[in-house]
N, C-alpha and C positions, 0 to 999 in steps of 0.2 A: 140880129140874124144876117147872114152873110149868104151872097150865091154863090153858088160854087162854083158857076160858069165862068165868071169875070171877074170874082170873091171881090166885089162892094158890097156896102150893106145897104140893105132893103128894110122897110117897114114888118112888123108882127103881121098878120095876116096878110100879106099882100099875095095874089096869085101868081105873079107874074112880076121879074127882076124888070123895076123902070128904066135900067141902064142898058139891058143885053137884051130882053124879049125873053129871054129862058123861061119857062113854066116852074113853077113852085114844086109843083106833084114830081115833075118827073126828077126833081132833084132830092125826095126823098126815097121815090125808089130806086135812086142808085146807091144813096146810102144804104138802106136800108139790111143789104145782105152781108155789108162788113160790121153793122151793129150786131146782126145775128151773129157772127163769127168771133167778135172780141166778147159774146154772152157763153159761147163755147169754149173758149179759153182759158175763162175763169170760173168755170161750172163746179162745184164742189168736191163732184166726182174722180171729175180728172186731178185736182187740187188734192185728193189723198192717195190718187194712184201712184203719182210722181214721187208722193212724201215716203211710198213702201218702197215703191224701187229705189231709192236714196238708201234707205236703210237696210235694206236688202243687200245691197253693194258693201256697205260699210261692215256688215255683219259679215259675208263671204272671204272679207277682207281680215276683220281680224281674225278668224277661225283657219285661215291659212297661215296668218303669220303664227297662232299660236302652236298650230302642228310643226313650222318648220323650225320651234326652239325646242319643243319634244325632240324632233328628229337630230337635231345638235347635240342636246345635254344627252341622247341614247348613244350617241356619237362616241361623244366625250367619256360615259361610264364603260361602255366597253373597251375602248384601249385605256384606258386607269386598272380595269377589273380582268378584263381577261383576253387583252390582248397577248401578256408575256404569260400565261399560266399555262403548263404545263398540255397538252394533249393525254387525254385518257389513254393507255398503253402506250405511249411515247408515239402515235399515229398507226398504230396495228390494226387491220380491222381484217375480217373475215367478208371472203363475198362466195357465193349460194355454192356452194359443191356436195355432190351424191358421193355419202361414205358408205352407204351399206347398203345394198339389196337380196334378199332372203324369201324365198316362200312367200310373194305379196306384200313382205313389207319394206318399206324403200322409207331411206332413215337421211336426212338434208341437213347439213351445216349454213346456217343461213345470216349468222350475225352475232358478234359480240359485242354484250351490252355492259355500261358504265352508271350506273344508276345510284345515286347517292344514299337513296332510303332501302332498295333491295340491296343484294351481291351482286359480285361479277357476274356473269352467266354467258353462257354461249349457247344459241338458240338454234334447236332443230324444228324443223318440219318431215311431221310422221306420217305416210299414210299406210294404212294398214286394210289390208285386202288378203291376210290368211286367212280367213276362213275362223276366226276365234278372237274375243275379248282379250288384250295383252297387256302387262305391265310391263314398260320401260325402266329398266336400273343402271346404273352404272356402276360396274367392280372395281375398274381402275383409271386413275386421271393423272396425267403428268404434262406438263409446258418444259420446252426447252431441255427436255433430260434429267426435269425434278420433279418430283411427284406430291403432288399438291394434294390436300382433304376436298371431294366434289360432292356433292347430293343429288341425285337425280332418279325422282321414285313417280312415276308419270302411269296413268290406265289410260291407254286408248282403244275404242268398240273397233268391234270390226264395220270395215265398210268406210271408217272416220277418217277423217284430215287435220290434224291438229299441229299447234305449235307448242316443242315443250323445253322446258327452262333445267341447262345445269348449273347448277349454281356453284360457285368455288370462291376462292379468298386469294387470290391475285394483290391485295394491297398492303397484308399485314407487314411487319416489321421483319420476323422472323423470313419470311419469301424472301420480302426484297436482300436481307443478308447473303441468301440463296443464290442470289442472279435473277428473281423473278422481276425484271421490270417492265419489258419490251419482250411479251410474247409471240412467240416466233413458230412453232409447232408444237400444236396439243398431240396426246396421244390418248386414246380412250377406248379402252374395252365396256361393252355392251352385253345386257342381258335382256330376254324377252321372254315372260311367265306367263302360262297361263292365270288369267285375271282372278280367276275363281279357286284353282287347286295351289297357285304359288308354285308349280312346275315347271321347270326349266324347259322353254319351246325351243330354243336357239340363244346362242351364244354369240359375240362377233367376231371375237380374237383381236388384235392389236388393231384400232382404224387412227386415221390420220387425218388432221384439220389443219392447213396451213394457212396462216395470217398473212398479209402482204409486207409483213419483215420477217419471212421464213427466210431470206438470203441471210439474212443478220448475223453475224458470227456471233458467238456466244459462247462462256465457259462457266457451266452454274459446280461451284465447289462450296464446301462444308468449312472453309477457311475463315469466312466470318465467325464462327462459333470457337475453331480451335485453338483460341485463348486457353481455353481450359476444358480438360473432358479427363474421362474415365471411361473403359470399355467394360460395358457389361456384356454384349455376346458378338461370337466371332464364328461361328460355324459355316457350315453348307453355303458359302457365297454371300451371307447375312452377316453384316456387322452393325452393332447398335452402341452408342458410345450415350453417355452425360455429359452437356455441358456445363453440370452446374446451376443452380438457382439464376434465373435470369430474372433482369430488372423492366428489360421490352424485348416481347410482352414477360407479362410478371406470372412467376411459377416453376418449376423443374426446366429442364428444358433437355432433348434430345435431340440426336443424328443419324439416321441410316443410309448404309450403301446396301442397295442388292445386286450382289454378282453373278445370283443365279439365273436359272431361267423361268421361273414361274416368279409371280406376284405376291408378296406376302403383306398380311397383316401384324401390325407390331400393334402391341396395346400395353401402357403402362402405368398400372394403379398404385400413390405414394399413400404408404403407411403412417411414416413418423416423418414429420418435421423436427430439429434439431431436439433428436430425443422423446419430442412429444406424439405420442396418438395422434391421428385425426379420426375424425368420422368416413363410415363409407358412406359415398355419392356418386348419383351416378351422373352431374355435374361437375363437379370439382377433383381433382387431384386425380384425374385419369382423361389422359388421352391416347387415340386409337389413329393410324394413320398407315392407307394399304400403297406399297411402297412396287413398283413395277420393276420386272428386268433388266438390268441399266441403267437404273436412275437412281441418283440421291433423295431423301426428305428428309424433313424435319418435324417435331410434333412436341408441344409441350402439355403439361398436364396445370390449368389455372387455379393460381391460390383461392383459399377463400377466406380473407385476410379478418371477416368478422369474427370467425372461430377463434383465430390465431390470436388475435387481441382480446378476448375473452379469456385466456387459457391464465393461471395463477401460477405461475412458476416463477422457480427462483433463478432459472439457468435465463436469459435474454431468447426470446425467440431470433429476432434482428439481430446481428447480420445472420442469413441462412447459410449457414457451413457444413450443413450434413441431415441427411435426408434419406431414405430404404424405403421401397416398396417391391411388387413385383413386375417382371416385365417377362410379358409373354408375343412369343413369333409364332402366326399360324400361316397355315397356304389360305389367301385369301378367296380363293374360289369355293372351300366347302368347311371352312374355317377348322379344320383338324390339326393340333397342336403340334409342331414342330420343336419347340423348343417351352421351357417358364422355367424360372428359378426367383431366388427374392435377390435382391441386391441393397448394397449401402453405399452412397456417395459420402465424402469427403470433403469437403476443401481443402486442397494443399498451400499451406502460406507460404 
């Protein structure tokens, strides 16, 4: 034992250091409160609080390095994947413009969408405040001066606000041969029926949706196709030509110009493939496409290659060289026959 006054040592019990006078007592209670303190030090408690926050750190640590090699390799696959691809409509987009307002109903150009599992579409907001349940159609749809196939069969109640979907084919092969690549102005005629009787409420007449590459010059012509054609009708400002069996997309394939002034519907049902029958369907081997005042289209009628391969002939169906059905031209607005006759194409070798 040592004193801590003079730190000699002293005897086991002794009360009092023989060398300094110090008391014994009071040398333990100055110890006494750093014994308490080095018992706090190493308390269990505190021994496993330290051990969490240790790991705690360690954990926060790697969970940050592990997001910051997510956010790298997300880095990395986007310019591999879709840094250089292409822009949906080569960067065209639509922003919110009022094309129609009528007796309460007010009709909104609000967005063109790109959507890989739906079509194209170009998206309105309807609201409708005439006074009647209406269905929304569309008669005629053309981009850039060429008159494209659109769907748009929409009810909205009175009193409602909705958003409603045209949908059109802006990607296929046939378009783009057209000039459709980089839409620049839609043009679209509108119908609104009463919901219940299918009666004409209002009509729109020609309305306009313009893209932000509406400056865009553009020249959509029938050039890509006249490789090869055959005119089957030239009348009243309507001209419908054959280009021949085409290979993309696969089937008949036609062209129209209208010079007139009204909207017509062309629609063309094939009979015989090289000689042979088909089946009627009201799928295959007919296509219907309503072509606007000044614009070009195009419209093929799709094989249905399973028949064709089935068929027991001696003549080769392959290569398609020659082909007849009917093609008929109506006024698209009340669908009254302007023109039908049958026709036969050829291949000229």
């Amino acid at each position: 034992m040592f004193c801590t006054n003079c730190g000699k040592q002293i005897k086991e019990g002794a009360s009092i250091c023989p060398h300094c006078g110090k008391s014994v007592s009071q040398m333990v209670r100055a110890v006494a409160p750093d014994d308490s303190t080095d018992s706090e030090q190493i308390s269990p408690s505190k021994v496993i609080k330290q051990t969490l926050g240790f790991y705690a750190k360690l954990l926060a640590l790697v969970v940050g390095a592990a997001l910051t090699i997510c956010f790298v390799i997300g880095v990395i696959v986007w310019f591999v994947e879709y840094k250089d691809r292409p822009k949906p409509y080569n960067g065209a987009k639509v922003k919110t413009q009022t094309i129609w307002e009528e007796s309460g109903l007010s009709v909104k150009a609000t967005k063109l969408t790109n959507d890989r599992v739906l079509r194209d579409a170009l998206i309105f907001e309807v609201k409708n405040n005439s006074g009647r349940n209406l269905t929304i159609q569309c008669i005629s749809f053309a981009v850039n001066g060429i008159s494209v196939p659109a769907n748009l069969d929409d009810t909205i109640a009175n009193g409602e606000k909705k958003d409603i979907r045209l949908e059109m084919d802006l990607g296929s092969s046939y378009m783009k041969k057209l000039g459709v690549e980089t839409p620049g102005v839609f043009t679209i005629e509108l119908s609104a029926l009463e919901a219940s009787s299918g009666e004409e409420v209002f009509r729109s007449g020609f309305l306009t949706v313009n893209t932000t590459k509406a400056s865009l010059e553009q020249h959509p012509s029938l050039n890509g196709y006249y490789n090869r054609h055959y005119g089957l009708y030239d009348q009243n400002g309507v001209r419908v030509q054959s280009f021949g069996y085409l290979l993309d997309p696969i089937g008949p394939g036609f062209g129209i110009e209208n010079s007139s002034e009204r909207s017509v519907k062309v629609t063309i049902r094939i009979k015989t493939i090289s000689g042979q029958e088909i089946r009627e369907d009201d799928h295959y081997y007919i296509g219907s496409s309503v072509i606007q005042p000044g614009t070009i289209g195009a419209l093929y009628t799709p094989a249905y290659f399973e028949e064709l391969q089935r068929m027991d002939v001696e003549t080769p169906i392959f290569p398609v060289t020659k082909f007849s059905g009917l093609c008929t031209v109506m006024d698209a607005h009340d669908d009254s026959v302007i023109w039908e006759e049958p026709f036969t194409y050829t291949e000229k070798g």
